[in-house]
PDB file of the backbone (N, CA, C, O) and the ligand in Angstrom, with CONECT records:
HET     ZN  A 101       1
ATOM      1  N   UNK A   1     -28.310  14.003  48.860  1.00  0.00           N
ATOM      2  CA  UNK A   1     -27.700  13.261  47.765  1.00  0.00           C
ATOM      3  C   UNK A   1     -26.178  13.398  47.863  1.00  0.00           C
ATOM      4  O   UNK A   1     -25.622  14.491  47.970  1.00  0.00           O
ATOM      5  N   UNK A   2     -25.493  12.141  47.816  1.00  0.00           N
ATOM      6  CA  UNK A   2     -23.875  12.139  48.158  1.00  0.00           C
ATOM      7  C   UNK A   2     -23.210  12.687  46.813  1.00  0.00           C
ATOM      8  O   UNK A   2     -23.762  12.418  45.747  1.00  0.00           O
ATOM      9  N   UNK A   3     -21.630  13.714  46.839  1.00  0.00           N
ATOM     10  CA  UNK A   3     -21.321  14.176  46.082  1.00  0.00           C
ATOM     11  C   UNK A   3     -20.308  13.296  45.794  1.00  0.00           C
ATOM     12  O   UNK A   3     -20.059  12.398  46.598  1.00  0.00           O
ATOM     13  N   UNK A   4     -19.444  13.453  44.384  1.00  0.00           N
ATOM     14  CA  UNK A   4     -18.329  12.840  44.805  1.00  0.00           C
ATOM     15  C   UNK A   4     -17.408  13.725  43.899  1.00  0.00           C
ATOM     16  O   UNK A   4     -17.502  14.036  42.712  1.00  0.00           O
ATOM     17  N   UNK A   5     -16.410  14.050  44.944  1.00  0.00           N
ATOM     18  CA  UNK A   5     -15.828  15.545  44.148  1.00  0.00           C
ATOM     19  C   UNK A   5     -14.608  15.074  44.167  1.00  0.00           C
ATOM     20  O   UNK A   5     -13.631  15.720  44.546  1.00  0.00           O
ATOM     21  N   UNK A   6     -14.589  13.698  43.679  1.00  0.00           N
ATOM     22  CA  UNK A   6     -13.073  13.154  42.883  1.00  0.00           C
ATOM     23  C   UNK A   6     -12.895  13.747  41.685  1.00  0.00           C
ATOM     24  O   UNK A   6     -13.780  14.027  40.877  1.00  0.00           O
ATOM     25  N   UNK A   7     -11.682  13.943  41.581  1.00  0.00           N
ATOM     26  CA  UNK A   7     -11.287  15.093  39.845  1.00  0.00           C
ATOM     27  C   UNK A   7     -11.366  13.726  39.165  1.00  0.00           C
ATOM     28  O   UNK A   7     -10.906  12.748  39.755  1.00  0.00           O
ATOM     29  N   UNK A   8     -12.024  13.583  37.737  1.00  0.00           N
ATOM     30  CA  UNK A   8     -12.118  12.807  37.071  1.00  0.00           C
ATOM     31  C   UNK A   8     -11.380  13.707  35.818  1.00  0.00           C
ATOM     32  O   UNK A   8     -11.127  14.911  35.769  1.00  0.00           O
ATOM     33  N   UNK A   9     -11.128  12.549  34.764  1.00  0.00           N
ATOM     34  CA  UNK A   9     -10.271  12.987  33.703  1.00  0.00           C
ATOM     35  C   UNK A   9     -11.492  12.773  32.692  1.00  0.00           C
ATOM     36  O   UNK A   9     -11.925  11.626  32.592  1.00  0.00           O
ATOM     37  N   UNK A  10     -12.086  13.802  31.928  1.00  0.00           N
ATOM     38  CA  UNK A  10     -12.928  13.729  31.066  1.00  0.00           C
ATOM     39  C   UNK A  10     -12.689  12.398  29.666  1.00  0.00           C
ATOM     40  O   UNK A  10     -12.245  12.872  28.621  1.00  0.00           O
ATOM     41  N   UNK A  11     -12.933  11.052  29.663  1.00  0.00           N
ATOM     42  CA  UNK A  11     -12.863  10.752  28.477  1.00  0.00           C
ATOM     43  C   UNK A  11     -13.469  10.716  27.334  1.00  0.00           C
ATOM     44  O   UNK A  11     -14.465  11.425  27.477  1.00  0.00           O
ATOM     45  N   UNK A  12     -13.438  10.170  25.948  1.00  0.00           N
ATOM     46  CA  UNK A  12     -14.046  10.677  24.894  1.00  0.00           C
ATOM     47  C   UNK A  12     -13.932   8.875  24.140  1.00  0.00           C
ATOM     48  O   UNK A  12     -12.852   8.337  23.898  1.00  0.00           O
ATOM     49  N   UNK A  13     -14.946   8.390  23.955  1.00  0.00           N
ATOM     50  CA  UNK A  13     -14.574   7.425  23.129  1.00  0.00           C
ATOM     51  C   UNK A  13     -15.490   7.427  21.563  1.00  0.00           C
ATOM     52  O   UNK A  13     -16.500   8.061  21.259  1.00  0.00           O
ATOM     53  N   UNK A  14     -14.668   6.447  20.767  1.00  0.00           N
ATOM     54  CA  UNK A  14     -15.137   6.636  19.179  1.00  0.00           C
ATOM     55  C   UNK A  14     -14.825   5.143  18.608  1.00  0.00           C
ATOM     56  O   UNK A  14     -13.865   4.426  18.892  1.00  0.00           O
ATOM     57  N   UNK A  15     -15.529   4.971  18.033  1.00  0.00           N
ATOM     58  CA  UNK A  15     -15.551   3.369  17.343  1.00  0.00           C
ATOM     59  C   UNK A  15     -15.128   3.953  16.219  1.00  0.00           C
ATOM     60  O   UNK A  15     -15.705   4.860  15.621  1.00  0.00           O
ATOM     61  N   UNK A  16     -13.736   3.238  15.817  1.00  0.00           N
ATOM     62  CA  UNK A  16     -12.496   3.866  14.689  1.00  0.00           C
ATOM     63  C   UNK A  16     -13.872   2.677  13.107  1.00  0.00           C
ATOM     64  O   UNK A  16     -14.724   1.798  12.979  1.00  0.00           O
ATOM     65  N   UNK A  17     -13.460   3.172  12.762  1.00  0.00           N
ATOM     66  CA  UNK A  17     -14.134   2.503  11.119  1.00  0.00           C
ATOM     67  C   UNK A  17     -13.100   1.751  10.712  1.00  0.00           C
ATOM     68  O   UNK A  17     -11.889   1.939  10.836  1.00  0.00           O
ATOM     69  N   UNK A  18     -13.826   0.708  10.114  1.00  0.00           N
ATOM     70  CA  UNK A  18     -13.351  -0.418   9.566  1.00  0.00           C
ATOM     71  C   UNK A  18     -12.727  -0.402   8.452  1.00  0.00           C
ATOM     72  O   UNK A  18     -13.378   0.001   7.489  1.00  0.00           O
ATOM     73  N   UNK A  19     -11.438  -0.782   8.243  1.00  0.00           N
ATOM     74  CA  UNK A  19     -10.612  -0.493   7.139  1.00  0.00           C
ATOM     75  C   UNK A  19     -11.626  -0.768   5.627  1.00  0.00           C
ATOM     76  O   UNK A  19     -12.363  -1.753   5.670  1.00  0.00           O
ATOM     77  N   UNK A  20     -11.637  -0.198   4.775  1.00  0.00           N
ATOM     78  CA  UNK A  20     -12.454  -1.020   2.935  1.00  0.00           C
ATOM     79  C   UNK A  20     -11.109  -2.486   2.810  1.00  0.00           C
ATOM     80  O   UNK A  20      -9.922  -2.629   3.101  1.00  0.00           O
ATOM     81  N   UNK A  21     -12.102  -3.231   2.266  1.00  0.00           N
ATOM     82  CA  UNK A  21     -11.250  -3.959   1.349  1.00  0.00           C
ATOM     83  C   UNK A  21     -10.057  -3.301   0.872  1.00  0.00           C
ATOM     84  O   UNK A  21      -8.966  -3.763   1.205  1.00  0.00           O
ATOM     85  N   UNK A  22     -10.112  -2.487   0.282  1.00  0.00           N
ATOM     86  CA  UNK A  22      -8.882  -2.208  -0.633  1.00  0.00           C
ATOM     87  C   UNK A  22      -7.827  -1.432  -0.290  1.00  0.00           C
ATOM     88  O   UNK A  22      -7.015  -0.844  -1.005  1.00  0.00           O
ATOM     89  N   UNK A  23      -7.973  -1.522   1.330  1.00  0.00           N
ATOM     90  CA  UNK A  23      -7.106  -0.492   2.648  1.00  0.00           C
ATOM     91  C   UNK A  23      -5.938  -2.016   3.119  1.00  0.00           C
ATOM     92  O   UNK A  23      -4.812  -2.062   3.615  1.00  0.00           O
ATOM     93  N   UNK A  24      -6.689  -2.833   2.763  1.00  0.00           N
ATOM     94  CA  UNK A  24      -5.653  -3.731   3.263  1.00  0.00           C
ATOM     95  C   UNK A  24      -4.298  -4.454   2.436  1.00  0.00           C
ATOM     96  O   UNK A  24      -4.198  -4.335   1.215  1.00  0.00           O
ATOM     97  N   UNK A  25      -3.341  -5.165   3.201  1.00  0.00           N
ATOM     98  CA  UNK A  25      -2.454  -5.406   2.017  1.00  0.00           C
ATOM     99  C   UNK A  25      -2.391  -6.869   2.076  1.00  0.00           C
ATOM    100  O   UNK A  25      -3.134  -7.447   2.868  1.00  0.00           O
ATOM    101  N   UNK A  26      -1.313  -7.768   1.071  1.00  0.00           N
ATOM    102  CA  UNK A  26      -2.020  -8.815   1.365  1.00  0.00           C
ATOM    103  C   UNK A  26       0.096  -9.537   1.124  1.00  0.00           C
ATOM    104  O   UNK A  26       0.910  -9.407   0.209  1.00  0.00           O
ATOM    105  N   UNK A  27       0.156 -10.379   2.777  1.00  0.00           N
ATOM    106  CA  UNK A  27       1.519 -10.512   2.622  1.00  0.00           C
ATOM    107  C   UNK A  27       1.971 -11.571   2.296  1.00  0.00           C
ATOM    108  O   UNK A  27       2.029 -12.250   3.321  1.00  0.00           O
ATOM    109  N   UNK A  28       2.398 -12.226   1.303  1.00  0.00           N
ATOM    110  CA  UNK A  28       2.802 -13.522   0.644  1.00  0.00           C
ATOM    111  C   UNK A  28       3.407 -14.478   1.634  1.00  0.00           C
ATOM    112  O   UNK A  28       3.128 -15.675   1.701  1.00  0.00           O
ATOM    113  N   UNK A  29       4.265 -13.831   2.401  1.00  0.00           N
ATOM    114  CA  UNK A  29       5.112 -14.675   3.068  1.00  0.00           C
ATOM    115  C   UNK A  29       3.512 -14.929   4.248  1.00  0.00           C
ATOM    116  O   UNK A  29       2.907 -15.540   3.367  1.00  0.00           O
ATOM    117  N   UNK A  30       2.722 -14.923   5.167  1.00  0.00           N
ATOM    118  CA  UNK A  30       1.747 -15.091   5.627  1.00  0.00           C
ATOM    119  C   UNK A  30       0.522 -15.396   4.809  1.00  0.00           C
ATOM    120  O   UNK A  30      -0.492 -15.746   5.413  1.00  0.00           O
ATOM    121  N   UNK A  31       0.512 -15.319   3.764  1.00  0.00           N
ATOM    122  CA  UNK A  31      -0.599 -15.708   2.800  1.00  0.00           C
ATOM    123  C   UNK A  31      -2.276 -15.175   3.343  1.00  0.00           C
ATOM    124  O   UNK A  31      -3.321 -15.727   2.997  1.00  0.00           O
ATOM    125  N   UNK A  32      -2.175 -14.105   4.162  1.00  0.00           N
ATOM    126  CA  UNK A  32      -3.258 -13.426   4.793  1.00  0.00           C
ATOM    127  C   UNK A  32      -3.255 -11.671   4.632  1.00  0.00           C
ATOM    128  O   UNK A  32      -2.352 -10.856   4.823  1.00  0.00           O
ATOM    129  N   UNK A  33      -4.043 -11.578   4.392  1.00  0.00           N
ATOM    130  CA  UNK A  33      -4.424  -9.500   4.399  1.00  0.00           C
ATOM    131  C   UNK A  33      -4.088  -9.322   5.758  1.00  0.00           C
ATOM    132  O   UNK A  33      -4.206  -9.983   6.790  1.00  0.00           O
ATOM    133  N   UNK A  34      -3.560  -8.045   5.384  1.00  0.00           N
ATOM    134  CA  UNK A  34      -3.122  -7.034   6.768  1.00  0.00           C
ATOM    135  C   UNK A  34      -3.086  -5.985   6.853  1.00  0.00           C
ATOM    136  O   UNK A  34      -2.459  -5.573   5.878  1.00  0.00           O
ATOM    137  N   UNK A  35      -3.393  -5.185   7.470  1.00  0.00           N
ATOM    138  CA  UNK A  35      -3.884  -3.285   7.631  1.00  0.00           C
ATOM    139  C   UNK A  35      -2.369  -2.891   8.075  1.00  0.00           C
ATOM    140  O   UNK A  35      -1.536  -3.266   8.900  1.00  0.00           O
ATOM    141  N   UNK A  36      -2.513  -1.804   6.929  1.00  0.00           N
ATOM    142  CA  UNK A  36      -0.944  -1.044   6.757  1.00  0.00           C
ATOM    143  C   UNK A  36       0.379  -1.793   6.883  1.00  0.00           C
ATOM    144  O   UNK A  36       1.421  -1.393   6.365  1.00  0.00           O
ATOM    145  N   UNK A  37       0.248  -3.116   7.742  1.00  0.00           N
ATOM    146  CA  UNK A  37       1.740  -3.467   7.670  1.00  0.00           C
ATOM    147  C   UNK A  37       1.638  -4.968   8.469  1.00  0.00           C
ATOM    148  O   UNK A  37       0.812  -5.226   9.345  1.00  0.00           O
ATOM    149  N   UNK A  38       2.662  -5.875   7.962  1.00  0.00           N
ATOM    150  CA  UNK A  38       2.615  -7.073   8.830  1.00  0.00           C
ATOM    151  C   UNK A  38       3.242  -7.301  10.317  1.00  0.00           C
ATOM    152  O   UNK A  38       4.467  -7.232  10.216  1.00  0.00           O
ATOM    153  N   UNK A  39       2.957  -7.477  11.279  1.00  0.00           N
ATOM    154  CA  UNK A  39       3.075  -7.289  12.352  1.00  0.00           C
ATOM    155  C   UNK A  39       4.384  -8.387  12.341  1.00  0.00           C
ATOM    156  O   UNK A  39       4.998  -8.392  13.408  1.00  0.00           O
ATOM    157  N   UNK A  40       4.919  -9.346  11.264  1.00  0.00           N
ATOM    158  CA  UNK A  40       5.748 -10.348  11.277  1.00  0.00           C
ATOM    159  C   UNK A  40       6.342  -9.834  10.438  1.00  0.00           C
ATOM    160  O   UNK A  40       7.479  -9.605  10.849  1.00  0.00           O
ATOM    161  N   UNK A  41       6.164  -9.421   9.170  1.00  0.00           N
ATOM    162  CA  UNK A  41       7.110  -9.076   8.010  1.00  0.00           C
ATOM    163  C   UNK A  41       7.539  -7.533   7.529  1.00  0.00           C
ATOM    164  O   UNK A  41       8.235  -7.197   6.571  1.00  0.00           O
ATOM    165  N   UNK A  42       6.804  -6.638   8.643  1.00  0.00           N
ATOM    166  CA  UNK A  42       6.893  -5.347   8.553  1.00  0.00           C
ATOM    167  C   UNK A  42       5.944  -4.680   7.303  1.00  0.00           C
ATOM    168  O   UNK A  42       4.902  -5.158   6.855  1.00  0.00           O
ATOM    169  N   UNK A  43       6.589  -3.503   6.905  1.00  0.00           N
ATOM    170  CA  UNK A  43       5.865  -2.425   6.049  1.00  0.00           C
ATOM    171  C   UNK A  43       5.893  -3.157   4.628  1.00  0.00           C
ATOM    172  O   UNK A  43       6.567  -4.169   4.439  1.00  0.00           O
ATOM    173  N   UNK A  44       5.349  -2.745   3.955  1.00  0.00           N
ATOM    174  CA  UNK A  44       4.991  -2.791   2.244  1.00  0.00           C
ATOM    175  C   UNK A  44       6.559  -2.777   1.669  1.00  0.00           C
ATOM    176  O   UNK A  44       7.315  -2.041   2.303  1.00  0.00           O
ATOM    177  N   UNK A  45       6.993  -3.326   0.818  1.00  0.00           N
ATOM    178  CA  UNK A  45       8.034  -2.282   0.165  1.00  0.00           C
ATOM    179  C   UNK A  45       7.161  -2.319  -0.757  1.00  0.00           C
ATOM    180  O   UNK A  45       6.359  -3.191  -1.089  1.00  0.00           O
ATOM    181  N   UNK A  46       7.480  -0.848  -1.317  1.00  0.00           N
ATOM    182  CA  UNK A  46       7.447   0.061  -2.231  1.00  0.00           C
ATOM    183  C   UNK A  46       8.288   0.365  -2.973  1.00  0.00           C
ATOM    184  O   UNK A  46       9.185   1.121  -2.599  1.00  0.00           O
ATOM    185  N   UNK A  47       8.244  -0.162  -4.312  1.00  0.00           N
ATOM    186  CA  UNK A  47       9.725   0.009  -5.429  1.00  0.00           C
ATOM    187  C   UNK A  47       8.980   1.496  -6.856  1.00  0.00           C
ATOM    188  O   UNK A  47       8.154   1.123  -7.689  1.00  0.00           O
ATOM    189  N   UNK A  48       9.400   2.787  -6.840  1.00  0.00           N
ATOM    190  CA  UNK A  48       8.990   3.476  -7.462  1.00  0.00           C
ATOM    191  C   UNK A  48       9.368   3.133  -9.060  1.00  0.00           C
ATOM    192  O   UNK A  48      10.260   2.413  -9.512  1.00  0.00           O
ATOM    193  N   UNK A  49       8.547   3.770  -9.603  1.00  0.00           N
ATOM    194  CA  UNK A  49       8.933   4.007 -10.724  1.00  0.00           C
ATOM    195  C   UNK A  49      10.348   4.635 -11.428  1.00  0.00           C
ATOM    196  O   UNK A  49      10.626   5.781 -11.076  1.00  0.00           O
ATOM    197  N   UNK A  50      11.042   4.134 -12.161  1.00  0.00           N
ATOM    198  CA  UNK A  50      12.247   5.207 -12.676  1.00  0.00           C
ATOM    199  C   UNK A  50      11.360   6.349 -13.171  1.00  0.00           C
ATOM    200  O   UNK A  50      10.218   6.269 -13.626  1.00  0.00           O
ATOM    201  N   UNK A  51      12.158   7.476 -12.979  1.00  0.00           N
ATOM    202  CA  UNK A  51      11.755   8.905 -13.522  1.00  0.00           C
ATOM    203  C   UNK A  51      11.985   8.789 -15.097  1.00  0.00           C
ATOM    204  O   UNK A  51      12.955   8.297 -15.673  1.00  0.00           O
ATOM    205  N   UNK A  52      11.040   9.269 -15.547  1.00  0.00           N
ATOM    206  CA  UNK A  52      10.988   9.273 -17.457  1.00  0.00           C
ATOM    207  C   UNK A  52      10.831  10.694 -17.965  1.00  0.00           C
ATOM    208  O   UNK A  52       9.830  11.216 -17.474  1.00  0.00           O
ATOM    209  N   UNK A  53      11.477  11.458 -18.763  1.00  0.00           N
ATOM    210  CA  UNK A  53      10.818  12.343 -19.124  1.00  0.00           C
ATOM    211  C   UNK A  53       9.215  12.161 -20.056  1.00  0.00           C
ATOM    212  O   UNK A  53       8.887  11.038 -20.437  1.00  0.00           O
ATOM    213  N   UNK A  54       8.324  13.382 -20.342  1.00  0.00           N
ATOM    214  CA  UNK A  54       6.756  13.172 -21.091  1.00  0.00           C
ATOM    215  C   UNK A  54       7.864  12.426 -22.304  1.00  0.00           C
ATOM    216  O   UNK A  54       8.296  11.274 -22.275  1.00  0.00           O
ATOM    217  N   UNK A  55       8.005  12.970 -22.831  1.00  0.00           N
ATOM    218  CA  UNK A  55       8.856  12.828 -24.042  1.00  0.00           C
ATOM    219  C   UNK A  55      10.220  12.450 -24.038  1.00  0.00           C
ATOM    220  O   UNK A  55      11.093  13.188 -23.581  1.00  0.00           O
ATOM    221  N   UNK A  56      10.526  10.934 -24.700  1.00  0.00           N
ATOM    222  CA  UNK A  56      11.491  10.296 -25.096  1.00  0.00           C
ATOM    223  C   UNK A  56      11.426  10.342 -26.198  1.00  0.00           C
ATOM    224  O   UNK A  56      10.427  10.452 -26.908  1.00  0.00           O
ATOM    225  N   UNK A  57      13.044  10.221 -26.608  1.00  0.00           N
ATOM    226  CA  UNK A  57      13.695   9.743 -27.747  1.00  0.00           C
ATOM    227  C   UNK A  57      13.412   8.900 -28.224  1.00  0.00           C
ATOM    228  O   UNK A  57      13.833   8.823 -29.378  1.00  0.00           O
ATOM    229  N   UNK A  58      12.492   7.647 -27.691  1.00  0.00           N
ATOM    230  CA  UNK A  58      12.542   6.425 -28.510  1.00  0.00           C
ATOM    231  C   UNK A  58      11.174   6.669 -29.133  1.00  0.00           C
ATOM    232  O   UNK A  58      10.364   7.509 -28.741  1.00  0.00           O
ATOM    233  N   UNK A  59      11.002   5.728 -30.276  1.00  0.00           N
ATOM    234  CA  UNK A  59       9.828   5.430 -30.866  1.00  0.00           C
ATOM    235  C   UNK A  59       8.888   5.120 -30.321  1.00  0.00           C
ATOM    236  O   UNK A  59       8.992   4.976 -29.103  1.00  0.00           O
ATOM    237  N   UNK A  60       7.722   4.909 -30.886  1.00  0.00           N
ATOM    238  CA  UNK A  60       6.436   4.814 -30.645  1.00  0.00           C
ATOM    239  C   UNK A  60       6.035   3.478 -30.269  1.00  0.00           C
ATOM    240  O   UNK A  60       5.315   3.330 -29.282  1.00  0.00           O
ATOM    241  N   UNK A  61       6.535   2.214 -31.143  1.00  0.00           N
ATOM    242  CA  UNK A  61       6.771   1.218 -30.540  1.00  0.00           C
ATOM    243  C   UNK A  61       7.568   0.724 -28.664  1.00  0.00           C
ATOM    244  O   UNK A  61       7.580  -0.431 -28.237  1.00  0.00           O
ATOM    245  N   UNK A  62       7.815   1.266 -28.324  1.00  0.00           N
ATOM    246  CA  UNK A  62       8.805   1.406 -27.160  1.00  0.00           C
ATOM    247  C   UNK A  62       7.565   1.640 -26.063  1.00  0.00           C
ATOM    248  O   UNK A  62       7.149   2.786 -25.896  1.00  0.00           O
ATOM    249  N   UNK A  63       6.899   0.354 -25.210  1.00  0.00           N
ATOM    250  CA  UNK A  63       6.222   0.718 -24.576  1.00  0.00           C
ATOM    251  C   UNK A  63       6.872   1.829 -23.492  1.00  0.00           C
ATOM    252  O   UNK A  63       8.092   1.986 -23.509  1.00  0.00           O
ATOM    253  N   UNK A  64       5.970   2.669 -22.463  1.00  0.00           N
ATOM    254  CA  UNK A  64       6.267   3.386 -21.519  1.00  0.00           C
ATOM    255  C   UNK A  64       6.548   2.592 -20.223  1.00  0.00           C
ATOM    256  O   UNK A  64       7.253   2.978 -19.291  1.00  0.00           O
ATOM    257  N   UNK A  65       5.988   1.603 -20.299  1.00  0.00           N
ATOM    258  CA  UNK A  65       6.273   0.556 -19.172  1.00  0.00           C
ATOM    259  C   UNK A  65       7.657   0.130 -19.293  1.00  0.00           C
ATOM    260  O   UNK A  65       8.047  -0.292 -18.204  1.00  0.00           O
ATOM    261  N   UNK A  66       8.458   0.083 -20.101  1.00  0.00           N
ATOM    262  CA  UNK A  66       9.607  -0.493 -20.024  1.00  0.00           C
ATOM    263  C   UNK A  66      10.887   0.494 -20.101  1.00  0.00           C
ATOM    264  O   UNK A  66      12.087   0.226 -20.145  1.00  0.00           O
ATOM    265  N   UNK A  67      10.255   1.633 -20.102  1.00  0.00           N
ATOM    266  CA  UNK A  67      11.275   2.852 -19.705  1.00  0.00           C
ATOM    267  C   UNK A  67      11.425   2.939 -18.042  1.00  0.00           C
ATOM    268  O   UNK A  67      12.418   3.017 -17.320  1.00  0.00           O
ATOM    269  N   UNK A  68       9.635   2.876 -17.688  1.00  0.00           N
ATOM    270  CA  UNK A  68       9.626   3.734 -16.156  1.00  0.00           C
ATOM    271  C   UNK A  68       9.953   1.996 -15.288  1.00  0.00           C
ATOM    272  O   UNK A  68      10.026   1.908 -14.063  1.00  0.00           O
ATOM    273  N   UNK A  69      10.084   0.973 -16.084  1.00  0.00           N
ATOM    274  CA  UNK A  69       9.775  -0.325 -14.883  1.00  0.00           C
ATOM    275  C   UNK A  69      11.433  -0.163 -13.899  1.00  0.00           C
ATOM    276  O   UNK A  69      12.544  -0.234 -14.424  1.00  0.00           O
ATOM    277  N   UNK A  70      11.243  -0.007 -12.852  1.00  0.00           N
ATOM    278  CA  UNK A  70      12.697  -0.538 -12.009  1.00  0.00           C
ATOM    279  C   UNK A  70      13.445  -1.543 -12.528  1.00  0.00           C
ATOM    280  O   UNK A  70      12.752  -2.517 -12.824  1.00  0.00           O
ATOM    281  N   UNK A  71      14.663  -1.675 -12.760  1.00  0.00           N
ATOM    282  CA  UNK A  71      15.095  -2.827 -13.345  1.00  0.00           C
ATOM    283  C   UNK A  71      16.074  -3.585 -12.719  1.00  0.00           C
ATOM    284  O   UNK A  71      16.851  -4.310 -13.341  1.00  0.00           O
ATOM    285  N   UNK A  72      16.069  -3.407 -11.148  1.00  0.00           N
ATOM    286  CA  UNK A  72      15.995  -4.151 -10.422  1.00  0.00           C
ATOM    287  C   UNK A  72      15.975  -5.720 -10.375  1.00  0.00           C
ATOM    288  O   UNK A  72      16.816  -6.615 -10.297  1.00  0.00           O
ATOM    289  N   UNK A  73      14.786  -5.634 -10.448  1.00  0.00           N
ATOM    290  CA  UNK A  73      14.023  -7.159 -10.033  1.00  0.00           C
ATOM    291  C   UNK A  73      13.078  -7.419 -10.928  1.00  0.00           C
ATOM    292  O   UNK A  73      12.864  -8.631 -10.939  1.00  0.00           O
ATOM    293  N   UNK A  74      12.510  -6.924 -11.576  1.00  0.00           N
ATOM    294  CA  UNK A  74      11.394  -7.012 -12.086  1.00  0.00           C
ATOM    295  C   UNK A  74      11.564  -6.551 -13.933  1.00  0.00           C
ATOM    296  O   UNK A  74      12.368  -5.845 -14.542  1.00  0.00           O
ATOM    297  N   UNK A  75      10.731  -7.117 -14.219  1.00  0.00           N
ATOM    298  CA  UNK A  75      10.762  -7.272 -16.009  1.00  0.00           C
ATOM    299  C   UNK A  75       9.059  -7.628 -16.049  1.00  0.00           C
ATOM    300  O   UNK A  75       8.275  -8.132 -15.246  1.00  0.00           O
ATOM    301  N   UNK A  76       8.939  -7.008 -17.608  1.00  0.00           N
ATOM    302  CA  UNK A  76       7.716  -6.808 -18.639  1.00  0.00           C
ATOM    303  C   UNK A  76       7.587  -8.322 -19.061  1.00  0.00           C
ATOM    304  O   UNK A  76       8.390  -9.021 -19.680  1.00  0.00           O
ATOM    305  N   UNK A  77       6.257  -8.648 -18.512  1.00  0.00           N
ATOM    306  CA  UNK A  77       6.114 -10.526 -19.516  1.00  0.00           C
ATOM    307  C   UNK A  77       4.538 -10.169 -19.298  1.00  0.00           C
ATOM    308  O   UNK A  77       4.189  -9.275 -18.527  1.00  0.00           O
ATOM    309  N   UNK A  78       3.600 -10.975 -20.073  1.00  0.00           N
ATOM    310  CA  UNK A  78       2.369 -11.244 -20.668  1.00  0.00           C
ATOM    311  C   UNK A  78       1.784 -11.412 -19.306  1.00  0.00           C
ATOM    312  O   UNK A  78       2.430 -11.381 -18.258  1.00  0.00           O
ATOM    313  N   UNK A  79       0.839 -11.546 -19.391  1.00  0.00           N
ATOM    314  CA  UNK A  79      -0.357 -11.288 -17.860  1.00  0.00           C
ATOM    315  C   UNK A  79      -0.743 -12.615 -18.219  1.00  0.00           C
ATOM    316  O   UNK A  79      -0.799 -13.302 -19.239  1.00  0.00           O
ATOM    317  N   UNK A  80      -1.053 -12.745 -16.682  1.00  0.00           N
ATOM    318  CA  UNK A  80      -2.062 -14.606 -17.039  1.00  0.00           C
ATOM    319  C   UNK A  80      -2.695 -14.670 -16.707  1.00  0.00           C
ATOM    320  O   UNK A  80      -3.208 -15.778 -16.551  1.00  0.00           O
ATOM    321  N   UNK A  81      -3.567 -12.952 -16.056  1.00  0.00           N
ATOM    322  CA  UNK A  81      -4.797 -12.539 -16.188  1.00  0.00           C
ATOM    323  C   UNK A  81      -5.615 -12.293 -17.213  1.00  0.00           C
ATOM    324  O   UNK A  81      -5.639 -11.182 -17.743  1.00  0.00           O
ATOM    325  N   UNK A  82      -6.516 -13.478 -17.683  1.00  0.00           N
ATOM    326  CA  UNK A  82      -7.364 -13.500 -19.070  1.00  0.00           C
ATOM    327  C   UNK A  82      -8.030 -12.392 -19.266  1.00  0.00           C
ATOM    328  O   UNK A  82      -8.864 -12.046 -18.429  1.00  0.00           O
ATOM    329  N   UNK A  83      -7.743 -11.489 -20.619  1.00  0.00           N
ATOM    330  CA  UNK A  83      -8.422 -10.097 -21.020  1.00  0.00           C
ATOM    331  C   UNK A  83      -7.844  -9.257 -20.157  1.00  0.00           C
ATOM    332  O   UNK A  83      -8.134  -8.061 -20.172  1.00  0.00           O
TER     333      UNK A  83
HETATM  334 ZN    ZN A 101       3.660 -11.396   6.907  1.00  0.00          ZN2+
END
């Protein structure tokens, strides 16, 4: 029986798992989902929250959303998601 005593490089293979639904992102400017990042429009941005202390000075009326929202770009308006 013929040997063959070529040094081989041991490999290892693994079928990676399929991202969930909710692993993906979804990029406006492409109007298609994409895993971790757009290969055209790059990474996510990510705009944090302003830092709030537990406890503010303001009243009770004073949602918390409009302390911590970035105020940037973005502002508090009504959802036009029904319920
Ligand atoms: Zn894109």
């Amino acid at each position: 029986m013929p040997f063959n005593l070529r040094k081989r490089t041991p490999l290892s293979y693994y079928e990676p798992d399929e991202p969930k639904f909710d692993e993906y992102l979804y990029c406006e400017e492409c109007s298609d989902f994409v895993y971790d990042y757009c290969a055209i429009h790059g990474p996510l941005l990510v705009v944090p929250d302003n830092k709030v202390p537990a406890k503010t000075g303001f009243p009770a009326y004073v949602p918390r959303a409009a302390l911590t929202i970035p105020n940037v770009f973005l502002h508090i308006a009504p959802s036009i998601i029904p319920g």
